[in-house]
C-alpha positions as CSV (number, residue, x, y, z in Angstrom):
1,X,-2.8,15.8,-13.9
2,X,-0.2,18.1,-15.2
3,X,-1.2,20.9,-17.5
4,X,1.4,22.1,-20.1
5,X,0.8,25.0,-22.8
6,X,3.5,24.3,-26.0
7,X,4.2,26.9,-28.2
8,X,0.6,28.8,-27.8
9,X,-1.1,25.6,-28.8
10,X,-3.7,24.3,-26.8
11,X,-2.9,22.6,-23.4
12,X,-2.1,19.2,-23.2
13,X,-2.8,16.8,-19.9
14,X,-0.1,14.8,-18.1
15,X,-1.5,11.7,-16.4
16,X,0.3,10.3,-14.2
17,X,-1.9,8.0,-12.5
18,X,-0.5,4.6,-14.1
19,X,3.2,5.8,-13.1
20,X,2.1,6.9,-9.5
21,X,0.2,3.5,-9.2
22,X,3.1,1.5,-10.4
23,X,5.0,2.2,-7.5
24,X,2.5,1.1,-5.2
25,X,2.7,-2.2,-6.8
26,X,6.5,-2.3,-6.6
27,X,7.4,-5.2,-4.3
28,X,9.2,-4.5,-0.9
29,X,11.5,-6.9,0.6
30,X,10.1,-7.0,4.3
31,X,13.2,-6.1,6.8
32,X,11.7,-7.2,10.0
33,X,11.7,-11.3,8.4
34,X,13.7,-10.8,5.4
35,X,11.6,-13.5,3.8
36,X,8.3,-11.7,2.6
37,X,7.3,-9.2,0.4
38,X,5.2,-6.3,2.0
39,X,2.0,-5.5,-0.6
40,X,-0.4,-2.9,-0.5
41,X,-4.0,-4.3,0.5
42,X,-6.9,-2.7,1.0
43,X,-9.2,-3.4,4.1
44,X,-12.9,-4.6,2.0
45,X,-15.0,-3.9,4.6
46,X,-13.7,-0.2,5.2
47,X,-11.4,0.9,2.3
48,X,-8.4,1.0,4.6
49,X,-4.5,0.7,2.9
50,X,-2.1,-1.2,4.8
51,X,1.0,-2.5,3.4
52,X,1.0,-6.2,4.6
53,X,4.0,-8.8,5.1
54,X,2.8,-11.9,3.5
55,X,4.9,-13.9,5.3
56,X,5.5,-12.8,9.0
57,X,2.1,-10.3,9.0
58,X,3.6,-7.6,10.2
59,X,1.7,-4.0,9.0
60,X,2.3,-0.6,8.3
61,X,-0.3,2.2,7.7
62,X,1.5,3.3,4.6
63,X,4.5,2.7,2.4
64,X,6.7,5.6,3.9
65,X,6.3,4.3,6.9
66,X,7.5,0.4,6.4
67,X,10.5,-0.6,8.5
68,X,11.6,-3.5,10.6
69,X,10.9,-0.4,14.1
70,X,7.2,1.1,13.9
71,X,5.1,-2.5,12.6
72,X,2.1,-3.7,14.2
73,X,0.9,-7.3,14.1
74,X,-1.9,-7.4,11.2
75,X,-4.4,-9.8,13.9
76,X,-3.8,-6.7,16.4
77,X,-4.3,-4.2,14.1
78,X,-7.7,-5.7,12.8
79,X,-8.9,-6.9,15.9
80,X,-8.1,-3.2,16.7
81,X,-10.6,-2.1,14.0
82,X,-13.2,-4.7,15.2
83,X,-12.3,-7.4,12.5
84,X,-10.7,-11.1,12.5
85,X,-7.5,-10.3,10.9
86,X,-8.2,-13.1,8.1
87,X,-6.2,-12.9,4.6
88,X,-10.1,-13.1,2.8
89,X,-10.7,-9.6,4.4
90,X,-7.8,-8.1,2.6
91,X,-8.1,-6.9,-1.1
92,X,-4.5,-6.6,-3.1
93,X,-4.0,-3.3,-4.6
């Protein structure tokens, strides 16, 4: 939160919370299939945020990161983590 003082009147607060988290919900086209989206979902079991392709699986650790080079397979990555890699274990953001 952003703090502003106006005039010599009392602060006022700057949330930006639902702007920041809008972006996170912004849907990326995946470029390693081209026919997905890539979401953020959250890991239930442990909290994790990876940003998923629904449609090919791959999986980045976060959004800066998403390209069609540095993906990992989301069954690897889980089974990495000591989990199945099923769709139920994932949580949309």
């Amino acid at each position: 939160m952003a703090i502003f003082l106006i005039g010599g009147f009392r602060p006022i607060g700057l949330d930006y919370t639902a702007f920041l988290s809008e972006i996170i919900f912004m849907l990326i086209e995946c470029q390693r299939c081209g026919q997905g989206y890539v979401r953020a979902m959250r890991v239930r079991s442990t909290q994790l945020l990876l940003w998923v392709c629904e449609e090919c699986e791959a999986t980045w650790a976060s959004q800066a990161e998403v390209n069609v080079c540095n993906f990992e397979d989301y069954g690897t990555l889980m089974a990495g983590i000591g989990r199945r890699g099923l769709w139920s274990e994932l949580e949309p953001q």
